[in-house]
ChimeraX commands (.cxc) that place a marker at each C-alpha (Angstrom):
marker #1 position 0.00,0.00,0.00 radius 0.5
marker #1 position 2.52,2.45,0.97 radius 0.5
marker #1 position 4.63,1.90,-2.54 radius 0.5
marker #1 position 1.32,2.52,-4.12 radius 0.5
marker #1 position 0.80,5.63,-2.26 radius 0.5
marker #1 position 4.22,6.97,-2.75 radius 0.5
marker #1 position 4.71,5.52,-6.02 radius 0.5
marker #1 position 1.24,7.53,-7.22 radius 0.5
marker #1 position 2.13,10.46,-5.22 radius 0.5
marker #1 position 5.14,11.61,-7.11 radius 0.5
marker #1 position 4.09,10.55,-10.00 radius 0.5
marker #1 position 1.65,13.02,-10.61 radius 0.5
marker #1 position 4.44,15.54,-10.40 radius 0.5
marker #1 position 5.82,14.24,-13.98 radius 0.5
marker #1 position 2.64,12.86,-15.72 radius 0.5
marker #1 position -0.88,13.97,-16.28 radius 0.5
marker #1 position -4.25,12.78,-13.63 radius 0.5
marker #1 position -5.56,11.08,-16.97 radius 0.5
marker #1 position -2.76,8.74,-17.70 radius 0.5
marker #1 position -2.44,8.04,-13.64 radius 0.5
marker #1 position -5.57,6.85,-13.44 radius 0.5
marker #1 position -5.35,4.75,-17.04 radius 0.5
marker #1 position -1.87,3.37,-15.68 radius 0.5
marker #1 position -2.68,2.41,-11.84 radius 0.5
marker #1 position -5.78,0.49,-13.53 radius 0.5
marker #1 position -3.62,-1.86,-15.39 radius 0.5
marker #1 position -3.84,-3.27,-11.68 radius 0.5
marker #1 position -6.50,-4.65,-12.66 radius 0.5
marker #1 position -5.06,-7.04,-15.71 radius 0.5
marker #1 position -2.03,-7.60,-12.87 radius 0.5
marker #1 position -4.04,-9.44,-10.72 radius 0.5
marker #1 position -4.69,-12.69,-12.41 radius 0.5
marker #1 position -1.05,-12.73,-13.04 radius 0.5
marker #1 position -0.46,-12.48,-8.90 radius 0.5
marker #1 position -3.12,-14.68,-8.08 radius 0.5
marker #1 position -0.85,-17.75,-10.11 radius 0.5
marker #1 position 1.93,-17.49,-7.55 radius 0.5
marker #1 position 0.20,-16.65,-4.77 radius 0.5
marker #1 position -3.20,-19.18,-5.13 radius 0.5
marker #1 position -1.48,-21.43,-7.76 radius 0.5
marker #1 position -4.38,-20.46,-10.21 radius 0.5
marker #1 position -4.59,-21.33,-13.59 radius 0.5
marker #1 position -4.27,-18.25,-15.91 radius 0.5
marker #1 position -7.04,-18.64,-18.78 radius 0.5
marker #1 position -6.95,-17.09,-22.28 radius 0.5
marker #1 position -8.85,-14.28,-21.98 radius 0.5
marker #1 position -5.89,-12.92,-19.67 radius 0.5
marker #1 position -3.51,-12.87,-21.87 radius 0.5
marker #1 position -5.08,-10.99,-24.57 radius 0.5
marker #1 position -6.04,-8.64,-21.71 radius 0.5
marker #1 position -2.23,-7.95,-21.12 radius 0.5
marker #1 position -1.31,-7.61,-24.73 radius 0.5
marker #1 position -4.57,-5.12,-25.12 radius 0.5
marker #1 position -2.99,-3.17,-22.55 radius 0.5
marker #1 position 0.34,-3.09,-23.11 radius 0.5
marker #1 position -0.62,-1.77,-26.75 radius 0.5
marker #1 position -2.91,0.75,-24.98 radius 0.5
marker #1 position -0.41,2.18,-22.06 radius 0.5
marker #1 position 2.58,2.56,-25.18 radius 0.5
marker #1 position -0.67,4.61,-27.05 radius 0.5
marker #1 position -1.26,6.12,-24.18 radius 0.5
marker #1 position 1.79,7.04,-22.94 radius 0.5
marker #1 position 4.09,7.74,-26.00 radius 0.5
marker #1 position 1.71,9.48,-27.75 radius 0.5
marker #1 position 3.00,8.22,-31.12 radius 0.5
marker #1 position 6.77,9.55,-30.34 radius 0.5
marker #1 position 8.57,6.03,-30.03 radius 0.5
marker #1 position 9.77,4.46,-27.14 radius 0.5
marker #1 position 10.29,7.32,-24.88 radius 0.5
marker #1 position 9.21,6.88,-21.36 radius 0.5
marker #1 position 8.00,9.69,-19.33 radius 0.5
marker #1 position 9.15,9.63,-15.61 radius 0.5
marker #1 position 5.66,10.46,-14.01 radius 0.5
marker #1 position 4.35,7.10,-16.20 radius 0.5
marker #1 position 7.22,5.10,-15.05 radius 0.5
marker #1 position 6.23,5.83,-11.25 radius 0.5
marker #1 position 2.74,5.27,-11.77 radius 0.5
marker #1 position 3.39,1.83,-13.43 radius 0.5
marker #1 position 5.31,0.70,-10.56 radius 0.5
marker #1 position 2.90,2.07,-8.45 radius 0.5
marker #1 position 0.00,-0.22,-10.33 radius 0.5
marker #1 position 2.28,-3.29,-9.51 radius 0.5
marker #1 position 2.18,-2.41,-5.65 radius 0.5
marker #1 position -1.42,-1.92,-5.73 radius 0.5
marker #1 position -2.13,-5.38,-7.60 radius 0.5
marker #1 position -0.04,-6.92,-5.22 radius 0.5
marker #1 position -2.53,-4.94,-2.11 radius 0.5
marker #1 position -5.52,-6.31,-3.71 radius 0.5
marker #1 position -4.21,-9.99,-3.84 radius 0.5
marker #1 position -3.17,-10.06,-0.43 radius 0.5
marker #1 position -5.91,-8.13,0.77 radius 0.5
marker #1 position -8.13,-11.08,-1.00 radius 0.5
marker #1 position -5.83,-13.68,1.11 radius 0.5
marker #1 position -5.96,-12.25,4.48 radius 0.5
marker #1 position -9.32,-9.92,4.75 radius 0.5
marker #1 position -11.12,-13.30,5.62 radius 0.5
marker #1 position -8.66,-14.20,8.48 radius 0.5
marker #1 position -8.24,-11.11,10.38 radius 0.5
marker #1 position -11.01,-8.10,11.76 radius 0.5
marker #1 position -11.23,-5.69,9.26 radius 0.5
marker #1 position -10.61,-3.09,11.65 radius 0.5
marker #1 position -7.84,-4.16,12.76 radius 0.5
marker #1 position -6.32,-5.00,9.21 radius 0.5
marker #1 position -7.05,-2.24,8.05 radius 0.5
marker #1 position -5.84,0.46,11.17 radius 0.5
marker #1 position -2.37,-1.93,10.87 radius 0.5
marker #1 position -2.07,-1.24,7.20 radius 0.5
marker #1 position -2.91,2.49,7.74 radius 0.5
marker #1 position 0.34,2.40,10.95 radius 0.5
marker #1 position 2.69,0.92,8.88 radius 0.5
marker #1 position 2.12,3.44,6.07 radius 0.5
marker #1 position 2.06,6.46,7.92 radius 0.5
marker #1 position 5.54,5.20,9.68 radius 0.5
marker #1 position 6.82,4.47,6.17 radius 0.5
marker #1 position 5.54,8.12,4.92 radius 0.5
marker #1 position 6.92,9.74,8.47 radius 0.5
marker #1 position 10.51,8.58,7.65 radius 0.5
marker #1 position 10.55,9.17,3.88 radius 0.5
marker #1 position 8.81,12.73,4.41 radius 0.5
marker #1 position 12.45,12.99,7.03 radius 0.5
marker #1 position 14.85,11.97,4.68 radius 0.5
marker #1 position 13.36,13.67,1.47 radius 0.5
marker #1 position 11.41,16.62,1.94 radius 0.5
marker #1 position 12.69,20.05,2.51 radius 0.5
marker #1 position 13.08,20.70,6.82 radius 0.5
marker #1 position 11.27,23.34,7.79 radius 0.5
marker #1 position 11.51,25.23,11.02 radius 0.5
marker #1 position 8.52,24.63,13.15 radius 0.5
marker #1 position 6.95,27.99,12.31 radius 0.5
marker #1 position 6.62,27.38,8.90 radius 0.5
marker #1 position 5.68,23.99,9.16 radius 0.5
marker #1 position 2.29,24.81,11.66 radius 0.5
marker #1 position 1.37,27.74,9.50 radius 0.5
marker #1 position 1.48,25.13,6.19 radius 0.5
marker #1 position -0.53,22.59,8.17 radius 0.5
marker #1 position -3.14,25.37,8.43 radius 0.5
marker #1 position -3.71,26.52,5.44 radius 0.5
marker #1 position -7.18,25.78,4.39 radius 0.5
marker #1 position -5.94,23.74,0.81 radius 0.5
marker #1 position -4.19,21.31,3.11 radius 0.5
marker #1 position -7.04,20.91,5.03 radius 0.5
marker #1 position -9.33,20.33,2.06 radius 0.5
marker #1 position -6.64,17.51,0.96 radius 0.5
marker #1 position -7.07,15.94,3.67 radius 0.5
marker #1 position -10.55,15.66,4.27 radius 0.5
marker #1 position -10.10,14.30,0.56 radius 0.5
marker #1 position -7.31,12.03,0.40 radius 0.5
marker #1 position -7.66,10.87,3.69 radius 0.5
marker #1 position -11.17,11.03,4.79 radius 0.5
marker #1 position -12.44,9.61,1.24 radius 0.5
marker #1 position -10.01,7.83,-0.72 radius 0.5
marker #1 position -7.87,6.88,1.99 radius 0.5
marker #1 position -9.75,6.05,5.09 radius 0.5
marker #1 position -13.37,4.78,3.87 radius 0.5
marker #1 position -12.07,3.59,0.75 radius 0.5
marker #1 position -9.64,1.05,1.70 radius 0.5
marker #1 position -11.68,0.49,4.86 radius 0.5
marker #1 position -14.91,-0.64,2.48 radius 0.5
marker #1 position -12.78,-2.65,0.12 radius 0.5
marker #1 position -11.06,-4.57,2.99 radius 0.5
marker #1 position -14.53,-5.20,4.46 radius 0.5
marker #1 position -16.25,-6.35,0.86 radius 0.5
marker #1 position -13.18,-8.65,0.19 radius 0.5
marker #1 position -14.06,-11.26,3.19 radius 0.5
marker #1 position -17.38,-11.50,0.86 radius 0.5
marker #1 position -15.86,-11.75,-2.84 radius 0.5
marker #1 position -13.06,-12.80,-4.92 radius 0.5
marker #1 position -9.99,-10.45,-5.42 radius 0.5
marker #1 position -10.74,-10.38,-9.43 radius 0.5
marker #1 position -13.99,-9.18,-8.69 radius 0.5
marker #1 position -12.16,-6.67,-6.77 radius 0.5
marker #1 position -10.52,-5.60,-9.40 radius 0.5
marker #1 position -13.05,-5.16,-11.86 radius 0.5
marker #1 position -14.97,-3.00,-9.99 radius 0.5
marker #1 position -11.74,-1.04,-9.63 radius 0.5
marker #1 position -11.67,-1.11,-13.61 radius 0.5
marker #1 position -13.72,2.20,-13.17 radius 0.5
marker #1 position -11.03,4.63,-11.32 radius 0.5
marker #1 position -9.42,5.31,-14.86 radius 0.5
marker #1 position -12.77,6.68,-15.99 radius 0.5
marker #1 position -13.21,9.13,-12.96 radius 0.5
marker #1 position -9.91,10.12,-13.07 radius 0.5
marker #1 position -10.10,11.09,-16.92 radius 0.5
marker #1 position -13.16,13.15,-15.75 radius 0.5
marker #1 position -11.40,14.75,-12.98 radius 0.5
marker #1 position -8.71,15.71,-15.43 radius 0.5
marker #1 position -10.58,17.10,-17.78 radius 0.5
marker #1 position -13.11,18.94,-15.09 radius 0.5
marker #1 position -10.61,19.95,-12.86 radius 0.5
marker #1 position -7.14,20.32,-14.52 radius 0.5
marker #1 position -8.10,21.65,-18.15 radius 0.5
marker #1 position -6.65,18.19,-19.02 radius 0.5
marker #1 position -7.16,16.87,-22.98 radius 0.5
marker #1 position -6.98,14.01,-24.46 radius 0.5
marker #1 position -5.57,13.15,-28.06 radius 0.5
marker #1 position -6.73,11.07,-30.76 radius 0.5
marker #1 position -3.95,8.30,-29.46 radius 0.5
marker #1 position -4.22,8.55,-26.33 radius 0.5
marker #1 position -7.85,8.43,-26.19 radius 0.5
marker #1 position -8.02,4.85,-28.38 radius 0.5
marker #1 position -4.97,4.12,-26.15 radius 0.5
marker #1 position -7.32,4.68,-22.86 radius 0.5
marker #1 position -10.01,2.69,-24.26 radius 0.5
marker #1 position -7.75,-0.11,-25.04 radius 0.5
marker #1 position -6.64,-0.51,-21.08 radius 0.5
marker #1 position -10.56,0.49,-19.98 radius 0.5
marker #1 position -10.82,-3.02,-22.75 radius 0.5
marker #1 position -8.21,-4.63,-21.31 radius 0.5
marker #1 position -9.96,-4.52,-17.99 radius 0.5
marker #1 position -12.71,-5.89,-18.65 radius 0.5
marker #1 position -11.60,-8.80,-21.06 radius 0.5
marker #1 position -9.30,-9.98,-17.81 radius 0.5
marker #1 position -12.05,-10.56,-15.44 radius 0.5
marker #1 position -15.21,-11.19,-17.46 radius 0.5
marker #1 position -16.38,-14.91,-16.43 radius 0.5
marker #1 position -16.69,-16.60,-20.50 radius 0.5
marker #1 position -18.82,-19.56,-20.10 radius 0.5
marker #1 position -19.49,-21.52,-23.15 radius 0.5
marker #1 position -23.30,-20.98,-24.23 radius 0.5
marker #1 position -25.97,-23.90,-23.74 radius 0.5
marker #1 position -27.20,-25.98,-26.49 radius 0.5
marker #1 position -30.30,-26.90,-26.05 radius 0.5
marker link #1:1,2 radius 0.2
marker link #1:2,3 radius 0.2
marker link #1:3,4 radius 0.2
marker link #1:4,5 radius 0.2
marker link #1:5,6 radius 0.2
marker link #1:6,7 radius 0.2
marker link #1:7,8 radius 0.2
marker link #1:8,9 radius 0.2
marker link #1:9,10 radius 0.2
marker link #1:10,11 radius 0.2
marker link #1:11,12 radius 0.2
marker link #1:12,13 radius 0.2
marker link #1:13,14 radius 0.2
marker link #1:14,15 radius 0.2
marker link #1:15,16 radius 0.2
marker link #1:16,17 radius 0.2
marker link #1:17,18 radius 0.2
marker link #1:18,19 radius 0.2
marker link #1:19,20 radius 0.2
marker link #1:20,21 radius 0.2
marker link #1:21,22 radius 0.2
marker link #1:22,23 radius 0.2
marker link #1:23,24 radius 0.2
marker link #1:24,25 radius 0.2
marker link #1:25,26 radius 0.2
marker link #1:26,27 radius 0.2
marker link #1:27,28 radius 0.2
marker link #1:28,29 radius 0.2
marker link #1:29,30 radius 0.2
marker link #1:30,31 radius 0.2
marker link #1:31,32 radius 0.2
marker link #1:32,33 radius 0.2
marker link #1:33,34 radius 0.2
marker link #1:34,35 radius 0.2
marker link #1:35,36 radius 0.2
marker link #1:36,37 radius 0.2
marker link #1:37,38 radius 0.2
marker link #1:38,39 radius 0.2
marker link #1:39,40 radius 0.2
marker link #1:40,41 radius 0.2
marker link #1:41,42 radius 0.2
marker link #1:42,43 radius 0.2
marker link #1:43,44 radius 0.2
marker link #1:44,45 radius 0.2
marker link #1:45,46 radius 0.2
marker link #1:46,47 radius 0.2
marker link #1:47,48 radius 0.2
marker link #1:48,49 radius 0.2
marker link #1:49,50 radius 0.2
marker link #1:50,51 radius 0.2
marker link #1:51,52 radius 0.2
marker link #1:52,53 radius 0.2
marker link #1:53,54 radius 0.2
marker link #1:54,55 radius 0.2
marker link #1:55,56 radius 0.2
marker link #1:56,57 radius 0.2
marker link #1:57,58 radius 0.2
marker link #1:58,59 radius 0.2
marker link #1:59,60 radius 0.2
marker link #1:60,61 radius 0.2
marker link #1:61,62 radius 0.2
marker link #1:62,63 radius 0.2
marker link #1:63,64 radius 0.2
marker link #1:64,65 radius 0.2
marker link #1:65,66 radius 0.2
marker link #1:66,67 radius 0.2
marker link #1:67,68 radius 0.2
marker link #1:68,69 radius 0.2
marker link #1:69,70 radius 0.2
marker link #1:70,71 radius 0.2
marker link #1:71,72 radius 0.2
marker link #1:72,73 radius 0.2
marker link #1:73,74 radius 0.2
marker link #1:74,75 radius 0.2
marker link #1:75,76 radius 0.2
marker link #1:76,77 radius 0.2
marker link #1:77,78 radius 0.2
marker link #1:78,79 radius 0.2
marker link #1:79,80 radius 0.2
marker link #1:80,81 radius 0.2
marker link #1:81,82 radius 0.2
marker link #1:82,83 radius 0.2
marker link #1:83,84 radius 0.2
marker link #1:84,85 radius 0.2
marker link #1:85,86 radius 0.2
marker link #1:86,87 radius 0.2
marker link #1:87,88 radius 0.2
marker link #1:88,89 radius 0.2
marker link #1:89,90 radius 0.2
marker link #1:90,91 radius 0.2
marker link #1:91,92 radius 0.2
marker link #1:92,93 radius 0.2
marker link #1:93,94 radius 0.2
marker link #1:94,95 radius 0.2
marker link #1:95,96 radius 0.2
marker link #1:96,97 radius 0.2
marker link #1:97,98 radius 0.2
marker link #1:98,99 radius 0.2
marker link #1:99,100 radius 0.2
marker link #1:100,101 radius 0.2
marker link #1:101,102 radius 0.2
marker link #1:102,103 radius 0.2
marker link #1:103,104 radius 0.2
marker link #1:104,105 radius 0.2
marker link #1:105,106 radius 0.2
marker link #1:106,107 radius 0.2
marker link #1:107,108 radius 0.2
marker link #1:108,109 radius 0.2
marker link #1:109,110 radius 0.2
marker link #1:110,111 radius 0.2
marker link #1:111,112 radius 0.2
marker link #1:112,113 radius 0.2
marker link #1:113,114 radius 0.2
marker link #1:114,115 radius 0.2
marker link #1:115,116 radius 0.2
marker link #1:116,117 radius 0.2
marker link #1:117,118 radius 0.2
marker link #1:118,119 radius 0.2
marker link #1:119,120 radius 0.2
marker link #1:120,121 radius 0.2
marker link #1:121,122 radius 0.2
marker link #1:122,123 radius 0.2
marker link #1:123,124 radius 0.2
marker link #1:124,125 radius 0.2
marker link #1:125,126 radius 0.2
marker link #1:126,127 radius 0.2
marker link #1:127,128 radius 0.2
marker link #1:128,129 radius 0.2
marker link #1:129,130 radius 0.2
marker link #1:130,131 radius 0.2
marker link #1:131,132 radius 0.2
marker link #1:132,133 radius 0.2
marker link #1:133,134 radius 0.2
marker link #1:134,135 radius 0.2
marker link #1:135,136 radius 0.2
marker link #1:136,137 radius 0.2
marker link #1:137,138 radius 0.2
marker link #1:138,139 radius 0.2
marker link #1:139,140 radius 0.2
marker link #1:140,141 radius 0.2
marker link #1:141,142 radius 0.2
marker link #1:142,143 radius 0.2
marker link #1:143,144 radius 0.2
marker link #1:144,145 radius 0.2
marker link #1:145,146 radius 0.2
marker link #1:146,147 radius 0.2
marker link #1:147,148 radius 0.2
marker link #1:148,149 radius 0.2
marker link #1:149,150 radius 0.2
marker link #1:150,151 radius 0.2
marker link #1:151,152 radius 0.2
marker link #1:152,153 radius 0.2
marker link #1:153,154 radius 0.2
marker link #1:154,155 radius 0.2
marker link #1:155,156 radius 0.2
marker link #1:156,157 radius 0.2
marker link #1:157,158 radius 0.2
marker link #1:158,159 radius 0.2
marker link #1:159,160 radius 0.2
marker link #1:160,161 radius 0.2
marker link #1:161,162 radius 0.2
marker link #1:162,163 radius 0.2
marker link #1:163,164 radius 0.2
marker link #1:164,165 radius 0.2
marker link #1:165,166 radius 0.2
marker link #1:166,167 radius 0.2
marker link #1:167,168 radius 0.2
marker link #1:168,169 radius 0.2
marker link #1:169,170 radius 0.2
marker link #1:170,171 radius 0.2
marker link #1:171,172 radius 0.2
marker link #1:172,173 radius 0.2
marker link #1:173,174 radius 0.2
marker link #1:174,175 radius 0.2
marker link #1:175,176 radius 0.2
marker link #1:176,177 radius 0.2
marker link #1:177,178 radius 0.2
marker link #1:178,179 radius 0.2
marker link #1:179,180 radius 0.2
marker link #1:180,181 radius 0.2
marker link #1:181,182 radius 0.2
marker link #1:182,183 radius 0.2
marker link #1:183,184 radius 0.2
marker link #1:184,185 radius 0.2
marker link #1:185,186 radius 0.2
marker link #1:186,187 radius 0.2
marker link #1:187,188 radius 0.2
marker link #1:188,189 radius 0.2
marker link #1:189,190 radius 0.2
marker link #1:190,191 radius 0.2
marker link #1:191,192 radius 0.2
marker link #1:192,193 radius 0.2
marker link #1:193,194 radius 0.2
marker link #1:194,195 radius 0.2
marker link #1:195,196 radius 0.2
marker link #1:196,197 radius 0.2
marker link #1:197,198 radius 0.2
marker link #1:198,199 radius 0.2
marker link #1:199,200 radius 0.2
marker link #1:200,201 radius 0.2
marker link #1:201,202 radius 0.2
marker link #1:202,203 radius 0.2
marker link #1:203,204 radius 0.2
marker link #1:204,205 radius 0.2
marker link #1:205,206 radius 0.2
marker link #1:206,207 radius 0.2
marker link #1:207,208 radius 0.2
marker link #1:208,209 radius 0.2
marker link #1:209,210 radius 0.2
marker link #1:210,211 radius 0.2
marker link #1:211,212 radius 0.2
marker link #1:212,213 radius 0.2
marker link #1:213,214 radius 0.2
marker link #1:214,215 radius 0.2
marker link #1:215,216 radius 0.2
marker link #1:216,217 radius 0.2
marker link #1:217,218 radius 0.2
marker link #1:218,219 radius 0.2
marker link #1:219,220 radius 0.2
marker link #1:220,221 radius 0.2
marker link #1:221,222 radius 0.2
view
């Protein structure tokens, strides 16, 4: 969770909220791919044209037809899709063994500890008057309400609770639909816009998505 999280984070310093959210969904297609080591499941057909779909899609989206030329920001936010496939798998392994309270408050300590020491050794030290009037400025307190009331807090807390109930690829389906509220919040919120390419690109992972968890059962003669 925390390499997600930090992973993300700066990320969106060097990349675009559209192609973060397209990118951290190709989560989804790395699930099935997890689940072989860690449940010994079989991978079926249907996942691997899901990963070729989206590799084609994240090198439409992401190189925007200039050749292979990674951006730094899309780099990040692929590693951070990895850690986050690898959150959802586990999560799927132990959210039926443990309280989700507990789980989840654990997960949460061990983040925040991880985020204390990296904030130390990375970010700029302030003196302690700067630092309370920055924690008080009313932006910070809007993010957050946002990041850590919403996304953070509830939403982990809710998908740690639902996974004692379901199956980690249905998990990740339903998580199939961050890349399309994040391409909204882009374009609402950040003037964001999306090209020809990497629109076709977007709709290839959205694809991809869907083709790796979609339950194809052969059709009933009768």
């Amino acid at each position: 969770m925390f390499g997600g999280y930090a992973f993300q984070t700066i990320g969106l310093l060097y990349t675009t909220t559209t192609n973060t959210g397209f990118i951290t969904g190709l989560s989804v297609v790395l699930v099935p791919f997890l689940m072989v080591l860690l449940a010994k499941e079989r991978l079926q057909g249907q996942t691997w044209i899901a990963a070729l779909l989206a590799l084609l899609g994240l090198y439409m989206l992401t190189f925007n037809g200039q050749g292979f030329h990674w951006n730094l920001g899309d780099v990040l936010v692929l590693l951070c899709a990895i850690c986050f496939a690898m959150h959802i798998a586990l999560t799927g392994r132990y959210a039926k063994l443990h309280d989700t309270i507990a789980l989840v408050t654990m997960q949460f300590a061990v983040v925040g500890v991880l985020a204390l020491f990296s904030s130390l050794l990375l970010e700029p030290i302030m003196l302690p008057a700067e630092l309370f009037a920055a924690v008080l400025a009313p932006k910070v307190w809007f993010a957050f309400l946002v990041s850590i009331g919403l996304s953070t807090g509830f939403g982990f807390w809710a998908q740690t609770w639902s996974q004692q109930y379901t199956s980690p690829t249905r998990v990740a389906i339903i998580f199939a639909m961050e890349p399309v509220f994040a391409a909204i919040t882009g374009v609402a919120f950040a003037n964001e816009k999306l090209g020809q390419l990497a629109l076709w690109g977007s709709m290839c992972i959205f694809l991809s998505m869907i083709i790796a968890e979609w339950k194809w059962r052969p059709r009933e003669v009768h």
